[in-house]
C-alpha positions in Angstrom: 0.0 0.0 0.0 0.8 3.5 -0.6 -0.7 6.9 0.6 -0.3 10.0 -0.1 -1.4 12.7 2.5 1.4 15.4 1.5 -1.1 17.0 -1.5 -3.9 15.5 -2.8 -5.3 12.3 -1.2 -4.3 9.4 -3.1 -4.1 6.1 -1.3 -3.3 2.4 -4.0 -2.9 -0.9 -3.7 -1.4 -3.2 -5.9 -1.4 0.1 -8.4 -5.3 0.3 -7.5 -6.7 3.3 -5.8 -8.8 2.9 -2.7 -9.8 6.3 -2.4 -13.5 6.9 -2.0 -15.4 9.6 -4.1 -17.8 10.6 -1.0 -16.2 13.3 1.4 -16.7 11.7 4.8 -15.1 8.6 4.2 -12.1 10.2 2.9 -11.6 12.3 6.0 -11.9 8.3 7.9 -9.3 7.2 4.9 -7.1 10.1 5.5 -7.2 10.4 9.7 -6.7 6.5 10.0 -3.8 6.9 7.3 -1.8 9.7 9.3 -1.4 6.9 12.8 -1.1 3.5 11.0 -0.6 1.2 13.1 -2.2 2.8 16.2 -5.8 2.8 17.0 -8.3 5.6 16.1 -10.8 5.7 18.7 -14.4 6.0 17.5 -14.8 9.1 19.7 -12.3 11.0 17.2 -13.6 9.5 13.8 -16.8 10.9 14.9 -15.6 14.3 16.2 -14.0 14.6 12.5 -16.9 13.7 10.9 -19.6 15.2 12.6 -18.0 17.9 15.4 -19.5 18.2 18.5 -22.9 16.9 17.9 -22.9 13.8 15.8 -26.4 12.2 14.6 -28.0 9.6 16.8 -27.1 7.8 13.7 -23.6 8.3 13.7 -22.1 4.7 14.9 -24.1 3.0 12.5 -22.7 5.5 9.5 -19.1 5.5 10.7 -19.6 1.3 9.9 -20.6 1.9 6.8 -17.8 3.8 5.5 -15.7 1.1 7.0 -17.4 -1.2 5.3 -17.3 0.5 1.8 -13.2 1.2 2.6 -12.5 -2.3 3.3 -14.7 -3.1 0.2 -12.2 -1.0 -1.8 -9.0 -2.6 -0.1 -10.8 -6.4 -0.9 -11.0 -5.7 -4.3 -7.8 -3.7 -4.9 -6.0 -6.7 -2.5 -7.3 -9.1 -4.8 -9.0 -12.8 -4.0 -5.4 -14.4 -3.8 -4.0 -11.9 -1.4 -2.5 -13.4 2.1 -4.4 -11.1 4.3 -8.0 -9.9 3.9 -9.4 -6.2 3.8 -10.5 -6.9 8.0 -7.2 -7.5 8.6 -5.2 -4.5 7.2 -8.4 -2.3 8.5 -8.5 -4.5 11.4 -11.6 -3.4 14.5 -9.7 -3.2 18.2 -11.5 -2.4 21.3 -12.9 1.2 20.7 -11.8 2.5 17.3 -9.8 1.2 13.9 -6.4 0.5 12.7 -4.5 0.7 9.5 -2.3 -2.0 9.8 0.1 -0.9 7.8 4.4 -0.3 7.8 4.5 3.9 8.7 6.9 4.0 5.3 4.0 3.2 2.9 2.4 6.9 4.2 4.1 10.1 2.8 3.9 11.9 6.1 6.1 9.0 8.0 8.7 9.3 5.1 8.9 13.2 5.7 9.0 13.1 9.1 11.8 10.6 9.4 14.0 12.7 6.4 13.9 15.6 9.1 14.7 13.9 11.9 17.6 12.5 9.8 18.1 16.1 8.6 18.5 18.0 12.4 20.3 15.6 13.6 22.5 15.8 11.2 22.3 19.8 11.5 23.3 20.0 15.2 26.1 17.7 14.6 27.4 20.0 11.7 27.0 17.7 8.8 25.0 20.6 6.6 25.7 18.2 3.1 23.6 15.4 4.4 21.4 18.1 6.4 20.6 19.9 3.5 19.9 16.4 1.1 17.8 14.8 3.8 15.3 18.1 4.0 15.6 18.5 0.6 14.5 14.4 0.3 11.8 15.2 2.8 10.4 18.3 0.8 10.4 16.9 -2.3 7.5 14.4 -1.1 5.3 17.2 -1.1 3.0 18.3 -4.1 0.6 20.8 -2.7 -1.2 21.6 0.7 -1.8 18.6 2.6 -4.9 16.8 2.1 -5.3 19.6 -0.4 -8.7 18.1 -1.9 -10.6 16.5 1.6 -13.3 18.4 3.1 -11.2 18.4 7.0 -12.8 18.2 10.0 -11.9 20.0 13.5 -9.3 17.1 13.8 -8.0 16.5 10.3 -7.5 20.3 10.6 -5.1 20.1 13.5 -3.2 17.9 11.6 -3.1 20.2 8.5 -2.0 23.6 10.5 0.9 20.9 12.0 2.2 19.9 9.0 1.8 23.3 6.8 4.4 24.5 9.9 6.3 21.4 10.1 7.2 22.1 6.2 7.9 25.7 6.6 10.7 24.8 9.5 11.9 22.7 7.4 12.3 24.9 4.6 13.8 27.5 6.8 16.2 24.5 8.4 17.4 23.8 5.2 18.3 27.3 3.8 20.1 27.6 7.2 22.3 24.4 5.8 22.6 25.7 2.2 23.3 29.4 3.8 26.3 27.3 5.6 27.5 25.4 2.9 27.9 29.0 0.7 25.2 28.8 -1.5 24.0 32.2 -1.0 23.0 33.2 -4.4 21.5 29.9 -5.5 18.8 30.8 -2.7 18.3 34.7 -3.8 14.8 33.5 -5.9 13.8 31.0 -3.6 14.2 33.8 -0.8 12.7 36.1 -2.8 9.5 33.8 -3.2 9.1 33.0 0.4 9.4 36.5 1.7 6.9 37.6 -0.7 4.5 34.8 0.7 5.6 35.4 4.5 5.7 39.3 4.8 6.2 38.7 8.8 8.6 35.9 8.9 11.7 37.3 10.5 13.7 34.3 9.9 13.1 34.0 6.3 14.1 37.5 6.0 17.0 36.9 8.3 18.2 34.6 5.4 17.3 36.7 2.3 19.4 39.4 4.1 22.4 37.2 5.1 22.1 35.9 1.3 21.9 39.2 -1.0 24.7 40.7 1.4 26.9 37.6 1.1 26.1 38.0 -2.7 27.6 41.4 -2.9 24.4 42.8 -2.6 24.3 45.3 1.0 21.7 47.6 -0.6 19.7 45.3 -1.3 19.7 43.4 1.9 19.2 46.5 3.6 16.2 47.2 1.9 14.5 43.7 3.1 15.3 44.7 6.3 13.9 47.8 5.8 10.6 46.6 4.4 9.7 44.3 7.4 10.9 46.8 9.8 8.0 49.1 8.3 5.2 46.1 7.6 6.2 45.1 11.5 5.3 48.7 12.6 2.1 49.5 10.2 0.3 46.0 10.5 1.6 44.9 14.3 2.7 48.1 16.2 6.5 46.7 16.8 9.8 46.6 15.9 11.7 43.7 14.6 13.2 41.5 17.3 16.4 42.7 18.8 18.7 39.6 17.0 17.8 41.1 13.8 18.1 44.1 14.6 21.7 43.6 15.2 22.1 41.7 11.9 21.1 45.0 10.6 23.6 46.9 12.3 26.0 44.2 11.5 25.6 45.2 7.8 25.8 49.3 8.1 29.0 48.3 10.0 30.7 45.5 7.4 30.7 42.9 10.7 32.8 40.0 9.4 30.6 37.6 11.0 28.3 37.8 8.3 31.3 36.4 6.0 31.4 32.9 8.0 29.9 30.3 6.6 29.8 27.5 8.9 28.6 29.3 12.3 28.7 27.5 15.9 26.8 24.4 15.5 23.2 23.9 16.5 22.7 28.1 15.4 20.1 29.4 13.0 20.7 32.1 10.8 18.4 34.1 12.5 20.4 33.5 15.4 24.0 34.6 14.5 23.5 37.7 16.2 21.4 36.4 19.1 22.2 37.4 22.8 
């Protein structure tokens, strides 16, 4: 089996696709999908599906599309398949469980790439850092779960991973900063700030990589942008580590020159207390 959560739902077996056309059994496909292995309890399916106030009717419907996904998995599994559809959508005490390795689901791939990836960040290792998050963000092709109607929980779960990917994006333009590749990242910068007009960190970076590209002027002028976006829309000032990057800049500091800073440090943290 394979799933997809990282984008549009897409779920096969055997090169079959198990996903259903109706909305609320997709949120039950999609919420069992993101813990296989561990036991969704009946209380949650329902809260996803219905909120607060599910329908007196609501046990018997959740069944049903448990019945119409293990349907799908029987026929996709096919009649000479080893296990049957109740055993790899097995019913425990209380809820359901995909039983299925976390590596067939997209989101258990990512999330073991970044572990991979910031361990290998505090130790100093920024070529595999930078690889592994760039292996974990190239499993994404959209916003998760992009095309499922989400519940109050399935939503939770999309907010988590929309941040988890923007850490990570961060993370790893804080290994390619380190490993010199400053002016490869001016676009990508350039994109991001554009799409997070707030983000001090990402601005940190788009500073440290135009002035590390020759460019002071110009990173002057991001700083100068937030600084004025910060006051109109929030009523503060930028926080006081990038405000003495900026200073760092007027004055030519040449620890905005060094690559490779003290381990386990941020670019937004080079000038931290």
């Amino acid at each position: 089996m394979k799933i997809q959560i990282l984008g549009p739902l897409s779920a096969e077996v055997n090169g079959g696709s198990i996903v259903p056309t109706a909305g609320k059994p997709r949120q039950v496909l999609a919420l069992l999908a993101l813990y296989p292995g561990r036991v969704m309890p009946v209380p949650t399916l329902m809260e996803e599906l219905w909120g607060t106030t599910p329908p007196a009717s609501a046990l018997t419907t959740l069944q049903t599309y448990i019945l119409q996904l293990r349907r799908k998995l029987g026929t996709a599994m096919g009649p000479g398949s080893p296990a049957g559809a109740k055993d790899v959508l097995a019913t425990r005490h209380g809820g359901y469980l995909l039983q299925i390795d976390g590596d067939c689901v997209d989101v258990h791939q990512y999330e073991k790439l970044v572990r991979e990836g910031r361990t290998a960040f505090g130790a100093g290792d920024n070529e595999v850092c930078a690889a592994r998050l760039r292996a974990a963000l190239d499993l994404w092709s959209g916003a998760p779960l992009v095309d499922v109607r989400v519940g109050p929980v399935l939503d939770i779960e999309v907010v988590r991973l929309q941040e988890s990917r923007l850490v990570t994006v961060e993370r790893r333009i804080d290994a390619d900063l380190r490993l010199g590749r400053h002016t490869e990242l001016l676009a990508e910068l350039a994109d991001l700030t554009a799409r997070h007009p707030q983000h001090e960190g990402l601005h940190s970076q788009a500073m440290v990589a135009l002035y590390r590209s020759g460019r002071q002027a110009s990173a002057l002028e991001v700083y100068r942008r937030l600084r004025m976006r910060l006051i109109d829309d929030l009523g503060v000032e930028p926080s006081p580590q990038l405000q003495r990057m900026h200073q760092a800049m007027l004055s030519v500091d040449p620890q905005l020159d060094v690559l490779a800073g003290p381990r386990n440090t941020s670019t937004f943290d080079l000038f931290a207390a």
